[in-house]
C-alpha positions as CSV (number, residue, x, y, z in Angstrom):
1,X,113.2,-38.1,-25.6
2,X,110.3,-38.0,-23.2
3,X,109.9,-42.0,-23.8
4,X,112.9,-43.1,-23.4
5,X,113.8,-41.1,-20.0
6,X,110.6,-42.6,-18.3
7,X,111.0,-46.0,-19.9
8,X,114.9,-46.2,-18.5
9,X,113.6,-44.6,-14.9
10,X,110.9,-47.0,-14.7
11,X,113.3,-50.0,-15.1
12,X,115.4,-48.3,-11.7
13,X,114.8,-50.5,-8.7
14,X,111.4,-48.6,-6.7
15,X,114.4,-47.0,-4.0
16,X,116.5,-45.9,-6.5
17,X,113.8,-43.9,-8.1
18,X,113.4,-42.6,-4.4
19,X,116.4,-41.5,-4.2
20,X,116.7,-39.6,-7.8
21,X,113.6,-37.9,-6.7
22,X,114.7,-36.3,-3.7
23,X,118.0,-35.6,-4.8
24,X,115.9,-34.0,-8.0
25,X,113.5,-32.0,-5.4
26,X,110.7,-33.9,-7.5
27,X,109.3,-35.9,-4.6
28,X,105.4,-35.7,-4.1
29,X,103.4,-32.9,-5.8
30,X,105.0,-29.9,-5.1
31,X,106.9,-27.7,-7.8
32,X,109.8,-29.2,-9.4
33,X,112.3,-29.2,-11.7
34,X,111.2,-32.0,-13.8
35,X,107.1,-31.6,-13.5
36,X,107.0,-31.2,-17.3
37,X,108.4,-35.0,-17.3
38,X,105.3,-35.8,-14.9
39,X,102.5,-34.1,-17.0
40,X,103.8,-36.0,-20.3
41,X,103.8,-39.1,-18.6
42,X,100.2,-38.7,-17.1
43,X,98.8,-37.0,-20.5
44,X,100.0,-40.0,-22.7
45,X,98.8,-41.9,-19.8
46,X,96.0,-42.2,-16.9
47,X,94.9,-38.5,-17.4
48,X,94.5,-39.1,-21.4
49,X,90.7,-37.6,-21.9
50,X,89.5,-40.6,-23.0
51,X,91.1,-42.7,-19.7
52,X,90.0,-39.3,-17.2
53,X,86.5,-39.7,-18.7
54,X,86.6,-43.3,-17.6
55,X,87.8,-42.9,-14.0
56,X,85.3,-40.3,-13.4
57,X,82.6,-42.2,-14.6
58,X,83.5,-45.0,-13.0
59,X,84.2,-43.0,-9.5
60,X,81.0,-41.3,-9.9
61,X,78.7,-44.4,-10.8
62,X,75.7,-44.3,-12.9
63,X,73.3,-42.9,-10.6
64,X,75.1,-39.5,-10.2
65,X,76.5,-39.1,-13.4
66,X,73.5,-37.4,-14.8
67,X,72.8,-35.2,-12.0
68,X,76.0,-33.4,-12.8
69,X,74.4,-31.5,-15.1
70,X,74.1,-28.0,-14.3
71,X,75.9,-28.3,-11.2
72,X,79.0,-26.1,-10.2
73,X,81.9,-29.0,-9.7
74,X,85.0,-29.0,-7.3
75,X,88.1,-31.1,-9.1
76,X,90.3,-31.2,-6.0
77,X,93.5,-31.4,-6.2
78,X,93.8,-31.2,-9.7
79,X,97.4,-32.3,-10.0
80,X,99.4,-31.9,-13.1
81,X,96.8,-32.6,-16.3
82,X,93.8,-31.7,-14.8
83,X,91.2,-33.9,-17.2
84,X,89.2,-35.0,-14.4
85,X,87.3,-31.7,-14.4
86,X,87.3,-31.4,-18.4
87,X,85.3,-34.5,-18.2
88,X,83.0,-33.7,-15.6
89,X,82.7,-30.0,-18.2
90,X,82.2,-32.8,-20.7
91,X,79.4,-34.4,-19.0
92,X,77.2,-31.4,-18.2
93,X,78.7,-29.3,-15.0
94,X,77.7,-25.7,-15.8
95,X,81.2,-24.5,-14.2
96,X,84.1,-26.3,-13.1
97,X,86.9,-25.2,-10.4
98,X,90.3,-26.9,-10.1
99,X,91.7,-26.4,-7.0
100,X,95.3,-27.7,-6.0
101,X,97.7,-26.9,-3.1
102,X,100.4,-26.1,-5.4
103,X,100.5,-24.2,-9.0
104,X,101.4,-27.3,-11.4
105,X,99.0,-27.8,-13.8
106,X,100.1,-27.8,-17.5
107,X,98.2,-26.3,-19.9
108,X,100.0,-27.5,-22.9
109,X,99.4,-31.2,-21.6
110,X,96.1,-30.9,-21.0
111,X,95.5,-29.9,-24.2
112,X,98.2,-33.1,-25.1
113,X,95.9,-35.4,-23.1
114,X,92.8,-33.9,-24.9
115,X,94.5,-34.2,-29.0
116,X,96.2,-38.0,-28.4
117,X,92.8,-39.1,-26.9
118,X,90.5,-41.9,-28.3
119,X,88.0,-40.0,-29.7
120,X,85.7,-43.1,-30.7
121,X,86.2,-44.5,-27.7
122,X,85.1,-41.2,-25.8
123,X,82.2,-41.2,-28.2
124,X,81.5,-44.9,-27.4
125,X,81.1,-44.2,-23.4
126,X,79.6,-41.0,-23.8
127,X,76.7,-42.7,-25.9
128,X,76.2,-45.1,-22.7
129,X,75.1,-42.2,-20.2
130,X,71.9,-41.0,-19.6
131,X,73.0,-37.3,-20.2
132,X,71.9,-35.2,-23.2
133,X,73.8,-35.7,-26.6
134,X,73.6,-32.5,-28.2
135,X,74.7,-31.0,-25.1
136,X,77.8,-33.2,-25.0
137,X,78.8,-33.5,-28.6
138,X,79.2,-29.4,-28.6
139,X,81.3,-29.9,-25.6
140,X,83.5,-32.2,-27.1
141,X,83.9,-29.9,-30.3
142,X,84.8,-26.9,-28.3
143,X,87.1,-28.9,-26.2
144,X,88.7,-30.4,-29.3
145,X,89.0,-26.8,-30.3
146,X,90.5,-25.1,-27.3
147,X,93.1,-28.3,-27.0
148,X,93.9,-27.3,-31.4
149,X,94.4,-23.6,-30.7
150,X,97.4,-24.4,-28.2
151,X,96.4,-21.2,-26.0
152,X,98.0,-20.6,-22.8
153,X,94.6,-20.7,-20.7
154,X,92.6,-23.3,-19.4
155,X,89.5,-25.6,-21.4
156,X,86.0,-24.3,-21.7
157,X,84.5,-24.0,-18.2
158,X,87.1,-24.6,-16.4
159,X,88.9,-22.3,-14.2
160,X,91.8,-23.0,-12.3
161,X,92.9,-21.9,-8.6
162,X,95.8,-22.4,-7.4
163,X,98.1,-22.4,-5.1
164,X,95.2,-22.3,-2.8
165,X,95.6,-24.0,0.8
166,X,91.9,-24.9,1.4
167,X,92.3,-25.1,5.3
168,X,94.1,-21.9,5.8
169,X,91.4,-20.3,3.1
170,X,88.0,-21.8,3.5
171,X,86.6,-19.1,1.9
172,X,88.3,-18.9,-1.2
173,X,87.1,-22.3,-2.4
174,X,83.6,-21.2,-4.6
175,X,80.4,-22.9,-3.2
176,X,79.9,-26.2,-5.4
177,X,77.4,-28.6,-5.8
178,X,79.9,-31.7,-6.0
179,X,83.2,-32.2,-5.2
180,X,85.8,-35.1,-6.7
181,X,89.0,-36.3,-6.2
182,X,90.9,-39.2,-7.4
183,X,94.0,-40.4,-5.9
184,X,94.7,-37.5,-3.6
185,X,93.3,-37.9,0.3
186,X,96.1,-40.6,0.6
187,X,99.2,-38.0,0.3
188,X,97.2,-35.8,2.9
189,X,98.9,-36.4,5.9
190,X,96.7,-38.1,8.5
191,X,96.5,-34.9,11.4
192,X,95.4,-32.8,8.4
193,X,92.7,-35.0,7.3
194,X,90.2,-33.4,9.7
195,X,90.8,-30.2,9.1
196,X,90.6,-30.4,5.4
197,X,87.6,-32.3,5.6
198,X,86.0,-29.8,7.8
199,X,87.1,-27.2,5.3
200,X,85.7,-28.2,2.4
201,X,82.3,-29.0,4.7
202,X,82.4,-25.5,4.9
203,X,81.7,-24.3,1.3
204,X,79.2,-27.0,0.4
205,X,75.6,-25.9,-1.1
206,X,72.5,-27.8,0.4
207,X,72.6,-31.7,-1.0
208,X,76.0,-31.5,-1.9
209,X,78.0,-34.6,-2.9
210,X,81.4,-35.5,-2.0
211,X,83.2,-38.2,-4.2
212,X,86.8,-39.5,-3.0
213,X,88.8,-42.0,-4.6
214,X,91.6,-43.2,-2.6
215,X,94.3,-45.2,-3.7
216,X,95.9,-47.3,-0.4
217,X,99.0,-48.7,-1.7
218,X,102.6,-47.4,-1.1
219,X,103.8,-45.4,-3.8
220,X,106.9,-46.2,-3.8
221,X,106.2,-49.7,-5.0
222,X,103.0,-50.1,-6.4
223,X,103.4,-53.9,-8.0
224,X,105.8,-55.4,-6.0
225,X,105.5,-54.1,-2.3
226,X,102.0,-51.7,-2.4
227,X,101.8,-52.7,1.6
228,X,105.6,-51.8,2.3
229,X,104.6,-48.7,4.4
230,X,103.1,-50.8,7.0
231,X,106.2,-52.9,7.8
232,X,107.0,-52.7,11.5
233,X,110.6,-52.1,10.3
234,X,109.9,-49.2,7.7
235,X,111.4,-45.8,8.0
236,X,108.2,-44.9,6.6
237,X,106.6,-41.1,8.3
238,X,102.8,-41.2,7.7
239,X,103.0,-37.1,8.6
240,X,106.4,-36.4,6.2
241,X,105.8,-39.4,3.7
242,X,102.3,-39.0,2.9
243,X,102.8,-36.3,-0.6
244,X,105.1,-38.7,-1.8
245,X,104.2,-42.3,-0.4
246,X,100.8,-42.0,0.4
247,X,99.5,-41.4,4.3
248,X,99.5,-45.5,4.9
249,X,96.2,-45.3,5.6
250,X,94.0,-48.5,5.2
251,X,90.5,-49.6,5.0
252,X,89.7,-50.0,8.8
253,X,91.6,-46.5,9.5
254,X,89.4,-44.8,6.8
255,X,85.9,-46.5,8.2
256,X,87.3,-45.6,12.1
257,X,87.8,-41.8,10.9
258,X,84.3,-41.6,9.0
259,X,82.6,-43.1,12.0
260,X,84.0,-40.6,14.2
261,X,83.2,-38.2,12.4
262,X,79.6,-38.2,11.0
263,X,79.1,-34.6,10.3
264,X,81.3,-35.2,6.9
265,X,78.3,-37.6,5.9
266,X,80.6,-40.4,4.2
267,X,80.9,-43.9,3.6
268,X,82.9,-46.3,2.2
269,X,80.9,-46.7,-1.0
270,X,83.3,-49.5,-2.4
271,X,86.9,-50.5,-2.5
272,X,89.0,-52.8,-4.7
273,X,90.6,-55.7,-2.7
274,X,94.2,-56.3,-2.7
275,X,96.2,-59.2,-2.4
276,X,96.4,-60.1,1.0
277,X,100.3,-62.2,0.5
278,X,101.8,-58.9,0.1
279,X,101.0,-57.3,3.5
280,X,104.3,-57.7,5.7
281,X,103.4,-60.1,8.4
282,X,103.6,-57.1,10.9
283,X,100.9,-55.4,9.6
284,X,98.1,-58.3,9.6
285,X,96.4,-57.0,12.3
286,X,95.6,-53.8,10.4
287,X,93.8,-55.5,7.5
288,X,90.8,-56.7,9.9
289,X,90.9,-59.6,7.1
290,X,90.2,-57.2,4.0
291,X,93.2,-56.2,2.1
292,X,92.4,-52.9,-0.4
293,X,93.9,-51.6,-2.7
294,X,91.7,-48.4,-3.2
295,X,88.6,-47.6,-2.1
296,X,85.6,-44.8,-2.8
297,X,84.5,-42.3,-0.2
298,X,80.9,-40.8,-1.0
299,X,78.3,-38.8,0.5
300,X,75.6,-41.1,2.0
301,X,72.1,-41.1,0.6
302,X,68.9,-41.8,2.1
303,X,69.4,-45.5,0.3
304,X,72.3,-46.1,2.6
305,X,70.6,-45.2,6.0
């Protein structure tokens, strides 16, 4: 049943899906009453171990992946099927918190994304990393074995914390050692960006690194019009549109808002470039001539200075 629902509301033009949302109360990443719909689709899809381990990897890079051994890790804004922070478990953290706004995470799918996962493949880029291999073979096995027991709890060192609203509650965020995030700055709306920033600053141990990957593109519309929130003539709200659009946010605004705020300690560590033709003609100014599609905020290291 599960595929043929989201195969049918895929096929929907991108503002009909809108509108089913809303009328649904499913917009964005609040509670809702079709969120077990959302954690099947990202379990059997993008947050599938095997594809989480790959993201992180990826968003971490090869120099810091090692060092997350031993290290008490932040997965913000967990989201429905929170494998991001079983993979950073995976690849050595000694505890991992997931923190989200909102109460929404699945057990049951995480433990879907962890079962219908390519194990040789997660073998495969394991083997690749400079991290120990007894240490995460036993991990994988006890993961494996959580995800076979179908308890109601969360994996092996992972602990889950939520609803917590990090800017009104600074303190209830643990101390951590590194913090990541993938695809989630862009639905915070742009006058909470500071704050939330300055919030988690607060809870960060000596040397600790901040990994943000942030996906630019309109939600709504990410193949045909990823760029459609910059249109002079949207009805698009950067303040009430960002949980469920994204913030419209591009690659200038993000290096403008690092650069006025140093104390944070970020850069633009890379960004995937976009297709320039898309960007409505009213918007061209905004693009500085760089069109991205996502980018990767990091802490900067001596190497950068």
């Amino acid at each position: 049943m599960y595929g043929r629902l989201h195969s049918v509301f895929r096929r929907l033009p991108p503002s009909w899906r809108t509108g089913i949302k809303r009328s649904l109360g499913v917009q964005g990443h609040g509670r809702g009453k079709l969120d077990w719909l959302t954690a099947r689709k990202d379990a059997l899809g993008k947050k599938r171990l095997d594809r989480a381990l790959a993201g992180v990897v990826n968003s971490l890079g090869p120099e810091l992946v090692p060092t997350v051994a031993g290290k008490v890790c932040i997965d913000f804004g967990a989201g429905y099927v929170p494998t991001d922070g079983v993979a950073l478990w995976i690849l050595g953290a000694d505890r991992v918190y997931g923190i989200d706004y909102n109460d929404i995470a699945k057990p049951k799918e995480v433990a879907r994304a962890i079962l219908t996962a390519d194990w040789a493949d997660l073998e495969r880029q394991l083997e690749t990393l400079a991290i120990n291999t007894q240490d995460w073979r036993k991990r994988l096995d006890e993961v494996k074995r959580w995800a076979d027991s179908a308890v109601a709890n969360f994996p092996p060192g992972y602990t889950y914390l939520a609803p917590l609203d990090v800017i009104a509650s600074p303190s209830n965020v643990p101390a951590y050692d590194l913090v990541l995030s993938t695809s989630v700055l862009e639905h915070i709306p742009p006058s909470k960006l500071v704050p939330l920033l300055d919030a988690l600053q607060v809870r960060a141990r000596e040397d600790a690194v901040h990994v943000h990957r942030v996906d630019l593109r309109d939600h709504r519309d990410f193949v045909n019009n990823p760029y459609g929130f910059l249109a002079s003539d949207s009805d698009f709200d950067a303040e009430a549109d960002a949980d469920s659009r994204g913030n419209g946010m591009v690659l200038i605004d993000w290096q403008e808002l690092l650069a006025q705020n140093a104390k944070w300690n970020l850069i633009v560590r890379d960004f995937e470039v976009g297709r320039p033709h898309l960007v409505p003609q009213s918007a061209m100014h905004r693009s500085t001539g760089i069109v991205a599609d996502s980018l990767i905020l990091q802490s900067r290291t001596t190497s950068d200075s």
